[in-house]
VOGU-3710 file (C-alpha; in Angstrom, 3 decimals, decimal comma):
1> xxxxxxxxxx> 0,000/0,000/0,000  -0,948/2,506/-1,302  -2,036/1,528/-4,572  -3,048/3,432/-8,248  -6,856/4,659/-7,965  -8,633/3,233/-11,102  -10,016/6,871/-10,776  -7,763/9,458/-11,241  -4,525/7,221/-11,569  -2,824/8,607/-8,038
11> xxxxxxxxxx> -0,990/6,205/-6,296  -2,927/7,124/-3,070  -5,365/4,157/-2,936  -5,364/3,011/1,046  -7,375/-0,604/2,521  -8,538/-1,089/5,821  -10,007/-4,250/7,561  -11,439/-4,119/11,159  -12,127/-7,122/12,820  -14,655/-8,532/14,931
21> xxxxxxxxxx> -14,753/-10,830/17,360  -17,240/-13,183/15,185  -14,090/-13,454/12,401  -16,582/-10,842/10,315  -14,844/-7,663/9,549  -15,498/-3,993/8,278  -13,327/-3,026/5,071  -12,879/-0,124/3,581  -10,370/1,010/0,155  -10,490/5,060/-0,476
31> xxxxxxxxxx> -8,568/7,512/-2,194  -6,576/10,139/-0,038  -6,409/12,029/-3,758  -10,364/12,118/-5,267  -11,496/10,850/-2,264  -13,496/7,861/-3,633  -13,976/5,067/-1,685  -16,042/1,826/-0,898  -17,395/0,041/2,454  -18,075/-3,306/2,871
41> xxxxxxxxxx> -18,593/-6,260/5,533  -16,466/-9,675/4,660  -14,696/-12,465/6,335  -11,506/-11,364/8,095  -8,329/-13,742/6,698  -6,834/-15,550/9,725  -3,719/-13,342/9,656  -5,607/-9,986/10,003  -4,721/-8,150/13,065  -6,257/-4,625/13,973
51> xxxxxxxxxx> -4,160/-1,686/14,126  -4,164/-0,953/17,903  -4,358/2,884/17,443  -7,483/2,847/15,530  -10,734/2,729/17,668  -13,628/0,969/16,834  -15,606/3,306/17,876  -14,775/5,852/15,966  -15,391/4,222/12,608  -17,825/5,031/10,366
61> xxxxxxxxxx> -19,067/4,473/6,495  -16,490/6,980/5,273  -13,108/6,621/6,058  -12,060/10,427/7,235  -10,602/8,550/10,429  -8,677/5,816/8,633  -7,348/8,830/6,126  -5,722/10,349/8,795  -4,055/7,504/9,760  -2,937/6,126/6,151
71> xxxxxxxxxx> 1,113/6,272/6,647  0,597/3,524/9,941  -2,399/1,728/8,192  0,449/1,377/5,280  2,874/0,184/7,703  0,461/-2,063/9,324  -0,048/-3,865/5,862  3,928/-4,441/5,247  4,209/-5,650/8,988  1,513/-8,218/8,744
81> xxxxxxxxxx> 2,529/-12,125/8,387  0,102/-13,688/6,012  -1,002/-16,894/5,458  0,072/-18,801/2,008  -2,142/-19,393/-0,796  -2,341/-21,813/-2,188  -4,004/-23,512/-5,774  -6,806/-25,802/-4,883  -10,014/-27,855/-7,107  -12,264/-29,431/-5,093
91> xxxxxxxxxx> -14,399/-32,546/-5,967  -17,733/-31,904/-4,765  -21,271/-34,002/-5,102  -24,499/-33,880/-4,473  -26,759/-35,989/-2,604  -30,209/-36,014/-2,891  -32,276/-34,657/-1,606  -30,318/-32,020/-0,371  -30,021/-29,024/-3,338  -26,647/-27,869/-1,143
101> xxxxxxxxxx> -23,198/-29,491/-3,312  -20,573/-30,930/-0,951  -17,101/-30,964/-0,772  -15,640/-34,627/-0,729  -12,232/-33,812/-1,790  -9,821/-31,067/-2,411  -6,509/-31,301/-4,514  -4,341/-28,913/-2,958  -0,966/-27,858/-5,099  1,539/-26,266/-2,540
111> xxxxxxxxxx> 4,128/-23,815/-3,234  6,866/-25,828/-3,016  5,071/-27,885/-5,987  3,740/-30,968/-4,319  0,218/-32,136/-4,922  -1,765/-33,268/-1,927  -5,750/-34,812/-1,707  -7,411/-34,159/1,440  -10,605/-35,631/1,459  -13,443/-36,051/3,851
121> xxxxxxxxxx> -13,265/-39,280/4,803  -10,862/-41,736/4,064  -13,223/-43,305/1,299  -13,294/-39,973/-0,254  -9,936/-39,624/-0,387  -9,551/-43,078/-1,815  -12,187/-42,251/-4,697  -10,621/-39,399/-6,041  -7,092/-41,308/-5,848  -8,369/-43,963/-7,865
131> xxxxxxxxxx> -10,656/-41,626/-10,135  -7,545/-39,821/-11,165  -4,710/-42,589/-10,557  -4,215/-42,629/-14,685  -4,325/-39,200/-15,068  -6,780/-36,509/-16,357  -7,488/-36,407/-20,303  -5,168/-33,667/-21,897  -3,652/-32,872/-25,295  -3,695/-35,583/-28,506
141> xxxxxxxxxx> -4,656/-38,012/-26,451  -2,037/-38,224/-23,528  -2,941/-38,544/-19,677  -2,087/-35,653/-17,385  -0,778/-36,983/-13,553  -0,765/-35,008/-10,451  2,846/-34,004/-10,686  2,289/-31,528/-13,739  1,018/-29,720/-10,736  -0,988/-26,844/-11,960
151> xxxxxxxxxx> -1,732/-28,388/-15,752  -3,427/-31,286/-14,325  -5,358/-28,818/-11,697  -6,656/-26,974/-14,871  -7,666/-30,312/-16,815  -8,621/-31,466/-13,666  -11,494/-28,913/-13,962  -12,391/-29,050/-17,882  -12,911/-33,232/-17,737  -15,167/-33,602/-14,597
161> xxxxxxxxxx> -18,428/-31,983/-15,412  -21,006/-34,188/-13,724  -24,520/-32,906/-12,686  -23,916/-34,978/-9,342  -20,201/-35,071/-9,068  -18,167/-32,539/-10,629  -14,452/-30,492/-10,392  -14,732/-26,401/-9,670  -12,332/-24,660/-11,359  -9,106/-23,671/-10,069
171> xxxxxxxxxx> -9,111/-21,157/-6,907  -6,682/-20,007/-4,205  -7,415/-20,228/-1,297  -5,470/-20,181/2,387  -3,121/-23,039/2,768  -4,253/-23,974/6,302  -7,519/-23,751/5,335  -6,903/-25,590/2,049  -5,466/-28,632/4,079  -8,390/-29,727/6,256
181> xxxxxx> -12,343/-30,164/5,131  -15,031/-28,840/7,697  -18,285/-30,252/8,394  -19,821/-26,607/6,831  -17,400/-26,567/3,324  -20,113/-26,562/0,664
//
């Protein structure tokens, strides 16, 4: 931070994240130059840490208190240890009755290349091993394995299209988060 304003080009673009106790949080990106600016609610990222010096209380929709305190909400940013993204496609189904798809496995391709399944269960996990132990379909004909890392995530995606089982497409997402499956992951 700061950024370019897709407004009037000044590198004075500023972000701000407040968060609650509930892991919700208030955000808010303005312009110190034009002054534009949006406010929205979201899910704080595990790594987020308040500012100390900027009270709750004092917030509001527009952010003439977080303006003021740009150069140590910059800092705060550059001080901040994040988490790791990472690339994930999940395998998800759906079982009737229920209208809500579930998550039954996740391929997880970490940083340092290595290509993980987590699945729900043990049986899940199994499935998808054996679904994909050949490979995924790719180019003239060949078979794409789970050490092309990020090529077979992508054709991962394209060749399992099911109306009950399918691939999403590929997404980052938080490694820690990435390597377990909660009850609630849709």
């Amino acid at each position: 931070m700061p950024r370019a304003c897709p407004h009037c080009s000044a590198t004075a673009v500023h972000a701000y994240l407040h968060g609650r106790r509930d892991q919700s949080a208030l955000v808010w990106l303005w312009c110190s130059s034009c002054r534009s600016f949006i406010h929205a609610s979201t899910r704080a990222p595990t790594w987020w840490q308040n500012l100390g010096s900027i009270d709750a209380a004092g917030l509001g929709a527009t952010p003439v208190h977080l303006d003021e305190a740009s150069l140590a909400i910059d800092r705060h940013w550059a001080q901040l240890p994040r988490a790791r993204s990472v690339s994930v496609v999940e395998i998800r189904k759906l079982i009737p009755p229920s209208t809500r798809p579930v998550t039954s496995a996740r391929f997880v391709l970490l940083a340092d290349g290595t290509m993980i399944i987590v699945g729900r269960t043990p049986e899940a996990t199994q499935a998808v091993e054996e679904l994909t132990a050949q490979g995924v379909p790719g180019p003239g004909g060949t078979y794409i394995k789970m050490d092309a890392g990020m090529e077979f995530l992508r054709l991962l995606a394209e060749n399992f299209r099911g109306s009950r089982l399918w691939a999403t497409t590929v997404f980052e997402m938080e490694e820690d988060k990435a390597l377990e499956i909660s009850p609630t992951d849709a």
